[in-house]
Backbone bond lengths (Angstrom), bond angles and torsions (degrees), N, CA, C in turn:
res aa  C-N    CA-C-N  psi(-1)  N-CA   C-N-CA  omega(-1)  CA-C   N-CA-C  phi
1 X - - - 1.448 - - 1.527 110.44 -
2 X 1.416 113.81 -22.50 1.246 117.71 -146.98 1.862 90.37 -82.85
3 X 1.380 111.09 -47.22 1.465 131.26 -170.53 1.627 92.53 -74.77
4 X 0.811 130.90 -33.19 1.756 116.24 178.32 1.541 110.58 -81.91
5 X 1.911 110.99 -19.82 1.724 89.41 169.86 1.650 96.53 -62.76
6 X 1.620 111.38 -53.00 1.176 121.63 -119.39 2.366 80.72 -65.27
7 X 1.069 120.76 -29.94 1.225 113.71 -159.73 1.967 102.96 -82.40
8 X 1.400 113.81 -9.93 0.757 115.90 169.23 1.671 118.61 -76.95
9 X 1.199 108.11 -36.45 1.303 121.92 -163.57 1.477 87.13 -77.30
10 X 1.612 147.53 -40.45 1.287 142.09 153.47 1.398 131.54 -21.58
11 X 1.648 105.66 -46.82 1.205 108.98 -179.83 1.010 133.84 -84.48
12 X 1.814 103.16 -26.61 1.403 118.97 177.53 1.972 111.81 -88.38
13 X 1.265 90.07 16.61 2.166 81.94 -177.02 1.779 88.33 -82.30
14 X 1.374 85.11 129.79 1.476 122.91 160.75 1.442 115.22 -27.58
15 X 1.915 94.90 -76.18 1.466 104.16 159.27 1.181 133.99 -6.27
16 X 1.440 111.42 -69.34 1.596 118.94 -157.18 1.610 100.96 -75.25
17 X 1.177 136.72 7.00 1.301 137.64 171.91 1.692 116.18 -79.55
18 X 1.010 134.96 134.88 1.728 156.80 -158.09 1.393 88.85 -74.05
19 X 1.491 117.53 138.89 1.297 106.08 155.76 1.652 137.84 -57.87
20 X 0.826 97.46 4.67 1.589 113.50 168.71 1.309 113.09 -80.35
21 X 1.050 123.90 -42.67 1.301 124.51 -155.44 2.156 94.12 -119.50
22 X 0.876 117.58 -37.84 1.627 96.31 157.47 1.206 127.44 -15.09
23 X 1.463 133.87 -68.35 0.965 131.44 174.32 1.860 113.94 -32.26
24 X 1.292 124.29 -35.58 1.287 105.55 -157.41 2.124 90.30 -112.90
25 X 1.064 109.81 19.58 1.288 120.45 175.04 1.545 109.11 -97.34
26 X 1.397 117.62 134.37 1.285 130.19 178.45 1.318 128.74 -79.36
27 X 1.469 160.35 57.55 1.616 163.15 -46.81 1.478 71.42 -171.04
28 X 1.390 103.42 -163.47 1.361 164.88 150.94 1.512 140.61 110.15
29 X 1.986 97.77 14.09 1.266 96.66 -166.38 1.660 123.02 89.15
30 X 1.603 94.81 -170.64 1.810 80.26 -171.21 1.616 102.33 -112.11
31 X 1.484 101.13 145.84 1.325 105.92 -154.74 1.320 90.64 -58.37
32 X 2.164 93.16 -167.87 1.352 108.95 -179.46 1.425 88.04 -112.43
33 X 1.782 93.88 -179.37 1.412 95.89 -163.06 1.666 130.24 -72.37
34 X 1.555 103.21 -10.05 1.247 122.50 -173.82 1.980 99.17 -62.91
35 X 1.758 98.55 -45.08 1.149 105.44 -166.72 1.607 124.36 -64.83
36 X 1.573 76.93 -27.45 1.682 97.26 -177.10 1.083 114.46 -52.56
37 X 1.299 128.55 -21.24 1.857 131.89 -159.29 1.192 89.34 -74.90
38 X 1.234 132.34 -43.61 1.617 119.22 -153.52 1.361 106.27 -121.32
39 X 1.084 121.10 46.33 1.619 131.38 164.88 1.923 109.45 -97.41
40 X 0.943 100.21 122.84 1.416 111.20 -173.07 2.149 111.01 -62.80
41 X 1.396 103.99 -31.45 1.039 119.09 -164.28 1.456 118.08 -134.36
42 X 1.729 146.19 121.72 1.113 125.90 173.77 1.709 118.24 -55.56
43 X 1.143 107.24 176.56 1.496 102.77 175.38 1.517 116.01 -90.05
44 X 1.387 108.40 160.57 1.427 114.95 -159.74 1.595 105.77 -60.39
45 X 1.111 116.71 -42.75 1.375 127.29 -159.37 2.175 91.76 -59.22
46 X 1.289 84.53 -53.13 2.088 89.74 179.32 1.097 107.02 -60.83
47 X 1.681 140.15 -39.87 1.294 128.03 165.20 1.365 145.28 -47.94
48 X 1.840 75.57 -34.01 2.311 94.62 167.18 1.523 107.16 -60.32
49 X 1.643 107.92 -49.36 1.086 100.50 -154.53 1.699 120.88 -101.44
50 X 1.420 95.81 24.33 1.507 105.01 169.59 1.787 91.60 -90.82
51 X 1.260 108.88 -54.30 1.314 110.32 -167.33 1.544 111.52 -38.37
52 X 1.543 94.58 -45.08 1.654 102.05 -161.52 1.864 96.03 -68.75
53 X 1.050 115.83 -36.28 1.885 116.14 160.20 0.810 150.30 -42.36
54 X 1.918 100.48 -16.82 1.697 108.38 -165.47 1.494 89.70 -123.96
């Protein structure tokens, strides 16, 4: 599980997008907490590292 966040979390970095195509890529880091309420899912990076906890 741990290697399928982590390869997901590869595909989806922002980063690796061309400056061309940035523009239509979604950035900003990790929300704030207001935002946090309505996120369907934690972020990948917190999912690794629960795993790596339990």
């Amino acid at each position: 599980m741990i290697c399928t966040l982590r390869r997901l979390q590869q595909v989806s970095d922002p980063q690796s997008l061309s400056d061309e195509m940035s523009a239509f890529g979604i950035s900003g880091g990790l929300p704030t907490s207001f935002k946090r309420i309505f996120m369907s899912h934690p972020h990948v990076e917190e999912r690794i590292e629960t795993l790596e906890n339990t």
